[in-house]
Steps between C-alpha positions, in 0.01 A plus 500: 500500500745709617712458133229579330403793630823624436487409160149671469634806609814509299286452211238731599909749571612464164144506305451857655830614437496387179177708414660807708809477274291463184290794585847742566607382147211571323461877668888520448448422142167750414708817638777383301269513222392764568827675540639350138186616312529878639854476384426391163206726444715807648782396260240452205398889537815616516591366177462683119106395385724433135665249690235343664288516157756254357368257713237281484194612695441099641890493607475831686207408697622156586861677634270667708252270632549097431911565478488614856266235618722213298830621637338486862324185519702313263871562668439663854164270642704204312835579718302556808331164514817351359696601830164414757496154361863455532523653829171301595694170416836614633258496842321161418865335523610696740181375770391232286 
């Protein structure tokens, strides 16, 4: 009884951190967003309207809205949850 209650509860530990940890990332990674997409748009009206003309319109908007979201999501969450599972396994070994 006494084993399993332990093992309850560091289940019940690591589930909650896990979601705790998650949730940081995830409002870590919208103000980054945030913060790359007010660059972008502040460097897209400082440039020549010539230049950006040259350009096509769907390119433009994706630099500005998907590109941000891609670059994001696709490397930073990937990294993140790369180095929680490997950390959550270095601990598995470690206790297990």
């Amino acid at each position: 009884l006494y084993l399993t209650s332990l093992i309850l509860v560091s289940f019940l530990a690591k589930n909650s951190l896990s979601l705790l940890l998650s949730w940081y990332t995830f409002n870590f990674l919208s103000r980054q967003q945030m913060i790359l997409a007010r660059k972008n748009v502040k460097k897209l009206l400082d440039v020549d309207f010539a230049v950006i003309k040259k350009y096509d319109p769907e390119f433009v908007a994706y630099s500005i809205n998907d590109g941000v979201d891609a670059i994001l999501i696709g490397v930073l969450a990937n990294s993140i949850i790369f180095s929680k599972e490997f950390i959550n396994e270095i601990l598995i070994f470690q206790f297990g």
